[in-house]
C-alpha positions in Angstrom: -5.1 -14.3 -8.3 -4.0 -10.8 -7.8 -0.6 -8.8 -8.9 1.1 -6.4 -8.2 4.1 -4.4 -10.2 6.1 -2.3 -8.3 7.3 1.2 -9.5 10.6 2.4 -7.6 11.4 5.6 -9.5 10.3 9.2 -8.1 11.2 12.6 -8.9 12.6 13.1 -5.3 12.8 10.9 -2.4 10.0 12.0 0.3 12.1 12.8 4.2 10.7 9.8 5.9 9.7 7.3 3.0 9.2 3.3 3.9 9.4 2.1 0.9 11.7 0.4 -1.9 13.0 3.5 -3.7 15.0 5.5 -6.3 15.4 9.0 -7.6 14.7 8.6 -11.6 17.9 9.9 -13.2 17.4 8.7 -16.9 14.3 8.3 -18.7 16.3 5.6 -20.5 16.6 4.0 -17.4 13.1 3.9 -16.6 12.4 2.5 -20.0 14.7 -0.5 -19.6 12.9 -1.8 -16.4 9.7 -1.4 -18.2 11.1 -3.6 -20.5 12.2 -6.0 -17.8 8.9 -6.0 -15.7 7.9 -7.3 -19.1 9.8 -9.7 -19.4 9.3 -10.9 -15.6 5.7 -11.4 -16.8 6.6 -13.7 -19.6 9.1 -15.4 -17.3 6.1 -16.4 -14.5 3.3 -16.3 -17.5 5.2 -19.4 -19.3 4.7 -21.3 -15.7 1.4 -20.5 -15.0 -0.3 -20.5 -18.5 -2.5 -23.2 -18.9 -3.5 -23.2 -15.2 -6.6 -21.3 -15.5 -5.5 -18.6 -13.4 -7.9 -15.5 -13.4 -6.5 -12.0 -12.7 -9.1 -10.0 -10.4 -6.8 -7.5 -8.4 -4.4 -5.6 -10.8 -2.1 -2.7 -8.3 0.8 -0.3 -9.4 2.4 0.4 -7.0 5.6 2.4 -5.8 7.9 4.6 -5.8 5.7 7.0 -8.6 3.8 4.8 -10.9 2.3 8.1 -12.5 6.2 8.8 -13.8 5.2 5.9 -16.2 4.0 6.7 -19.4 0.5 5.9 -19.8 1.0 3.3 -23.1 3.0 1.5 -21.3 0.1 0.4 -18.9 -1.9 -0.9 -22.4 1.5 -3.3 -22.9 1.5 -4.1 -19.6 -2.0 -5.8 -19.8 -1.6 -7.0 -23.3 1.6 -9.0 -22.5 -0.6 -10.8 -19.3 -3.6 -11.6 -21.5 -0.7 -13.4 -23.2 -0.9 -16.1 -21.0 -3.8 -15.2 -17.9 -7.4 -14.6 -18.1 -7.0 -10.8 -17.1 -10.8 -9.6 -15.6 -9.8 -6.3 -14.0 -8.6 -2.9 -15.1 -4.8 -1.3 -13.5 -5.3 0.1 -10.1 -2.7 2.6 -10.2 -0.9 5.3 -6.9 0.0 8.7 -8.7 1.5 11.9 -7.7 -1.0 15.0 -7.3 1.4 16.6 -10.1 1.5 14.0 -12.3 -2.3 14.6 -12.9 -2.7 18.1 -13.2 -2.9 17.6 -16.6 -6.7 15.9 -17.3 -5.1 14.5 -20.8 -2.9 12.9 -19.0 -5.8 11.3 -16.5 -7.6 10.5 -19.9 -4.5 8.9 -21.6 -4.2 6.7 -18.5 -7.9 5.8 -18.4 -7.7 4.7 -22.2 -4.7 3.0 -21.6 -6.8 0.5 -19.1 -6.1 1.9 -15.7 -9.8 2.3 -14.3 -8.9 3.1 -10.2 -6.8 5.2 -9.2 -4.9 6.4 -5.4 -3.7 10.1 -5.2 -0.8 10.3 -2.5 -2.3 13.6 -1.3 -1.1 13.2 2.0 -2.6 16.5 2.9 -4.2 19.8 2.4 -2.3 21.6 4.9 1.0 23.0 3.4 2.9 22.6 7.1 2.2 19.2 6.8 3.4 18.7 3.3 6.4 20.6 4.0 7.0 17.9 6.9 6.5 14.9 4.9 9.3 16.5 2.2 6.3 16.7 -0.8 6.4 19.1 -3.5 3.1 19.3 -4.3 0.6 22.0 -2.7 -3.1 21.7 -1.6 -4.1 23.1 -5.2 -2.5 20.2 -6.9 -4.1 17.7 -5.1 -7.3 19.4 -5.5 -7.1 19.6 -9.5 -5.3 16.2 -9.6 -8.8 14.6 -8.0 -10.9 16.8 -10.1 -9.1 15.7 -13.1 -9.8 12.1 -11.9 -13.0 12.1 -11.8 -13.7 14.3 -15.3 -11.7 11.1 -16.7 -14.0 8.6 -15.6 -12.5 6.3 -13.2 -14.8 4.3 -11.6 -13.0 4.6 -8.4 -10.8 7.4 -7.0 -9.0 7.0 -3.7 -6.8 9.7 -1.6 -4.0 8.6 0.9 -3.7 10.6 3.5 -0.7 11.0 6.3 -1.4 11.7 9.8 0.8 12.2 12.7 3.6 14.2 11.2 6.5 14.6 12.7 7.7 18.0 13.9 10.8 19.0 13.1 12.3 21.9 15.2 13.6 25.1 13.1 11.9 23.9 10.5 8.0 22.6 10.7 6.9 23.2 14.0 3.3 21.9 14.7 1.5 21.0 18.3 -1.0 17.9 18.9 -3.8 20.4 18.3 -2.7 21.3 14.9 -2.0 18.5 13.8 -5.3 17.0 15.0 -7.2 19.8 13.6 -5.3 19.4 9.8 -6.3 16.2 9.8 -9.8 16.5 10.5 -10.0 19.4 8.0 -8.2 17.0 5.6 -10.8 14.2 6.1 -13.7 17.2 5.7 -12.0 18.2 2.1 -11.9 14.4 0.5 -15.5 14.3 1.1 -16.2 17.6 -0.1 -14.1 16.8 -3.0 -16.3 13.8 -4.2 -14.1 11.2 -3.8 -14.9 7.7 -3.6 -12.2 6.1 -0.5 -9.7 7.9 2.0 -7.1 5.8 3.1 -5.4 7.4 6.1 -2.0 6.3 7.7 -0.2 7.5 10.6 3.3 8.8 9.6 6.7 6.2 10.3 9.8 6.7 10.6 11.9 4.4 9.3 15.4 4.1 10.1 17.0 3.7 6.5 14.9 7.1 5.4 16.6 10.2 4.7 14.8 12.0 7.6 16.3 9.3 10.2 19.4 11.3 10.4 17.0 14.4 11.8 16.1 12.0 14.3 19.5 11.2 15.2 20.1 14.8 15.5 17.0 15.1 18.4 15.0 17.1 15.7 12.4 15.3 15.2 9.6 15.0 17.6 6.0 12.7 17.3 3.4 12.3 19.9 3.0 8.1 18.9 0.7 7.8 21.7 -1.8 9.8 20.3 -2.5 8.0 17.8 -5.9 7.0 19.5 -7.2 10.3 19.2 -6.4 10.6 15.1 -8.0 7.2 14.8 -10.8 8.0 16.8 -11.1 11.4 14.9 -11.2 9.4 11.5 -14.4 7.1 13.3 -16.3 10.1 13.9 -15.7 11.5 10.6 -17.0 7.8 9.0 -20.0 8.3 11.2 -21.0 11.7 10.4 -20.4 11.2 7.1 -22.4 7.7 7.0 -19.7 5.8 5.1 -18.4 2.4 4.9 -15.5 1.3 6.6 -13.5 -0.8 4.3 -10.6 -1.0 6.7 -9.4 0.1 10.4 -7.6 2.6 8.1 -10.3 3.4 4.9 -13.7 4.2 4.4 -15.7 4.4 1.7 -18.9 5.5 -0.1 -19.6 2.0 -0.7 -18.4 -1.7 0.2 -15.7 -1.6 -2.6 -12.2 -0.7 -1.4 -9.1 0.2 -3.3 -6.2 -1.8 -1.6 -2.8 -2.0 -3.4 -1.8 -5.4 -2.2 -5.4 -7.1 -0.6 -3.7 -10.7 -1.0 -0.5 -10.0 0.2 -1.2 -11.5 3.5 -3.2 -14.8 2.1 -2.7 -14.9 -1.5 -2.3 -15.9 -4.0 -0.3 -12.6 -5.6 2.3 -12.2 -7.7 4.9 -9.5 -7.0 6.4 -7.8 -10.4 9.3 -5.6 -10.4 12.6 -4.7 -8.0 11.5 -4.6 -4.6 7.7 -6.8 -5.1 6.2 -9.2 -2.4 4.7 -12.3 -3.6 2.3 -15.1 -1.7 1.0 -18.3 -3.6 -0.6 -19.4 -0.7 2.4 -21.6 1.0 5.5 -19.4 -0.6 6.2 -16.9 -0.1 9.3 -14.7 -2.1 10.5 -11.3 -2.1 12.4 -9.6 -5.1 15.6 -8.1 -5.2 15.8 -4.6 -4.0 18.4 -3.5 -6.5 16.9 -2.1 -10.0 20.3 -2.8 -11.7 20.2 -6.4 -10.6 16.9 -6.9 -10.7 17.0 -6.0 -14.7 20.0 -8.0 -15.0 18.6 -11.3 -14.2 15.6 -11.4 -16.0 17.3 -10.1 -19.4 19.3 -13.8 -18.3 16.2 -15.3 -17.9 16.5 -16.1 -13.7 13.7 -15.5 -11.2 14.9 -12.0 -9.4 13.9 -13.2 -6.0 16.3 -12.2 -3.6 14.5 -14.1 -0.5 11.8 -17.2 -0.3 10.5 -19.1 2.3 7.8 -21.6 2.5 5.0 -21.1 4.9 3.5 -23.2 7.5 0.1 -24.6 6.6 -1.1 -23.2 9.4 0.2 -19.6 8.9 -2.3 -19.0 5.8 -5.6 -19.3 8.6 -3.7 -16.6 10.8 -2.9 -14.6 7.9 -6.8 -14.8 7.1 -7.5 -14.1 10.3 -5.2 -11.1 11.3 -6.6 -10.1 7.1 -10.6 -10.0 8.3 -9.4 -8.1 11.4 -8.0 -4.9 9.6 -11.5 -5.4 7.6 -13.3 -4.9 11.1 -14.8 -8.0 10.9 -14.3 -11.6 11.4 -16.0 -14.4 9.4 -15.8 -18.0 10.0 -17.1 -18.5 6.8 -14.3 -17.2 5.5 -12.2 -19.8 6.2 -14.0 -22.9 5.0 -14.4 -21.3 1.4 -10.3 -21.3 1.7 -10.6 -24.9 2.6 -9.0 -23.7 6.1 -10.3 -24.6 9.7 -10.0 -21.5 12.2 -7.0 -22.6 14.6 -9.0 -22.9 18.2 -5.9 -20.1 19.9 -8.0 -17.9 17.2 -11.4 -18.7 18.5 -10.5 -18.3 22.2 -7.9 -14.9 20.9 -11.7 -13.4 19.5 -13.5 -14.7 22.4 -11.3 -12.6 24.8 -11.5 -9.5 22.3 -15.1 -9.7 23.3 -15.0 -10.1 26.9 -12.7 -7.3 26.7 -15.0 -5.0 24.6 -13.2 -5.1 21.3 -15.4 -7.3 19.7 -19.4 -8.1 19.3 -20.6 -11.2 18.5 -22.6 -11.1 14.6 -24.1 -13.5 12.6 -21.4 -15.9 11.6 -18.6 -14.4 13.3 -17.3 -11.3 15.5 -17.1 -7.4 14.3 -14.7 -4.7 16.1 -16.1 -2.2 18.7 -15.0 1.4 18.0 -12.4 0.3 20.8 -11.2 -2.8 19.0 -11.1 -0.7 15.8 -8.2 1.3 17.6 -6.4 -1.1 18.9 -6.3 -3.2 15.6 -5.2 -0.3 13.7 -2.4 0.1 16.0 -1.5 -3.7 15.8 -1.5 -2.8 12.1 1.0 -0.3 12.5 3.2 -2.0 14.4 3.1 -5.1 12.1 4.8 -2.8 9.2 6.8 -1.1 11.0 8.4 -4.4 12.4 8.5 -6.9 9.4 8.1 -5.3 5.7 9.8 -2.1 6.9 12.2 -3.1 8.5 13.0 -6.0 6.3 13.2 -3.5 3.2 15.8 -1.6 4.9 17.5 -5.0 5.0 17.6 -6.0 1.9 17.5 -2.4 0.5 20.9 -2.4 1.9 22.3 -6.1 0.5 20.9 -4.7 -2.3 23.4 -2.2 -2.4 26.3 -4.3 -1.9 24.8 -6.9 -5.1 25.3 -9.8 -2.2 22.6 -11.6 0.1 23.5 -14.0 3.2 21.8 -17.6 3.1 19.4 -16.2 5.9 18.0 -13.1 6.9 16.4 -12.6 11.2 14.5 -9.6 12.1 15.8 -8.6 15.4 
């Protein structure tokens, strides 16, 4: 099984930020969900202890994580050898400012977190001024350093294309945008690291940069997004990496991925805000720290939203999972006990008729073409279901009330 703790608190809130999120006020505060998190691990490990359940994928996600101090990390996995068979280190997302102090990289290392993902974003200061981060290229760049004099076995960068322009403020055209990016992608690998993860920027309705949308100051050529994907390809080539995802590569088949078994399970989400997937369940938790703190001091499950899902759903979760990996294995399937639902072997059949897919050994792999066009399909998937439904329920959150039933429109 895999978990994963989410980590709303950051120092600011980023202009177009999709996620579950809070500006850290009180370090009180952020000591008292600690606590709770905790306490939400007891609350699940009581249930599941006894099960022989095996921890292998371990994320921190957020929000900042890297706000956290790092002994806290060392309880954290303490209190789930408590009651799991934990066989992984803490994959952890951090700031670039958080770790420009290599003690600080060290202290976390020691405290049991062995990967790491620096939210870069970019080595261009226009687009860092877009995206609303307060770091500069030089922090990123000694952050990463700092990593990898620490010893983590595996150090990832995220990086954000596609940034928006926003006019009397950050003004950039198609060509320098494209042009940062490659020179973005060119740095990572100079830099040593072990992954880039790249994602073209959203904007997300319920984000604080909406409003400059609202105001017709924001502009975003979306249907380029071909050509940064394509851009990213040609980097993986030249560079002779491994692509992990439509939207990674890496120096080798291992891949840092903050929630891998979201989409087939089984994880277990932690914390205000977390996604969880046995398998056939599927829950999501309160999006309100204050209530989500509040209910499991009382001892109560903080799920705000659960749903059980349709055998069927878990093969086309597998499926649709294998296709962001850029390759499809029938295999796959029977070692889930699953049979591949025939609309899924005709759906990859037409993929290669239509060039997006090649026929290998036990399955199909993406063409550079299908590689596009599944990263696109990715994109679209979160911008239309956890996006939007964390706007949702970020705003019953707000009002401490939640209807019976909640529809995407």
């Amino acid at each position: 099984m895999g978990i994963y703790v989410h980590v709303p608190y950051c120092r600011s809130t980023c202009t177009f930020c999709p996620y579950f999120r809070q500006v850290l006020r009180d370090r009180r505060e952020l000591e008292a969900y600690l606590e709770a998190v905790l306490g939400e691990v007891e609350l699940y490990g009581r249930v599941l202890e006894g099960l022989d359940l095996k921890v292998t994928e371990l994320h921190v996600g957020g929000g900042t994580p890297s706000l956290v101090p790092p002994r806290y990390y060392r309880a954290l996995l303490d209190r789930l050898s408590q009651f799991l068979e934990v066989r992984c280190g803490i994959g952890l997302e951090a700031n670039p400012e958080d770790l420009k102090d290599l003690k600080v990289a060290e202290e976390l290392y020691s405290s049991g977190v062995d990967e790491v993902s620096v939210g870069v974003q970019s080595f261009d200061r226009r687009v860092l001024k877009a995206l609303g981060r307060k770091h500069g290229p030089e922090d990123s760049e000694l952050a990463i350093e700092n990593c990898l004099r620490a010893g983590f076995r595996w150090v990832n960068v995220d990086l954000m294309f596609l940034p928006p322009s926003i006019r009397g403020y950050v003004e950039m055209g198609l060509g320098d945008k494209l042009k940062a990016f490659r020179e973005d992608l060119e740095r990572s690998a100079e830099l040593g690291l072990h992954q880039v993860t790249y994602y073209a920027t959203v904007v997300p309705r319920y984000s604080p940069g909406y409003r400059l949308v609202e105001l017709d100051r924001v502009a975003q050529e979306v249907d380029a997004i071909d050509l940064f994907v394509d851009e990213a390809l040609r980097f993986v080539e030249e560079r002779g990496l491994h692509l992990t995802r439509v939207y990674s590569a890496s120096r080798g088949s291992y891949e840092y991925a903050t929630v891998n078994l979201e989409m087939v399970g089984p994880l277990v989400g932690l914390g205000a805000g977390a996604w969880g997937n046995t398998g056939y369940y599927q829950y999501i938790n309160v999006h309100s720290v204050g209530s989500y703190v509040e209910l499991v001091r009382s001892g109560v499950p903080p799920a705000a939203y659960a749903r059980e899902l349709p055998r069927g759903s878990k093969a086309w979760r597998l499926l649709f999972d294998q296709l962001s990996a850029a390759t499809v294995r029938w295999g796959a399937f029977e070692s889930l006990g699953l049979r591949p639902p025939l609309a899924a072997k005709l759906m990859m059949k037409l993929m290669e008729l239509y060039g997006l897919a090649e026929r290998v050994s036990g399955g199909y792999r993406l063409t550079r073409r299908g590689v596009v066009e599944v990263y696109k399909a990715v994109i679209n998937y979160v911008v239309e279901l956890p996006v939007k439904a964390t706007g949702v329920l970020t705003k019953l959150g707000d009002l401490s009330s939640y209807p019976q039933e909640v529809v995407l429109g």
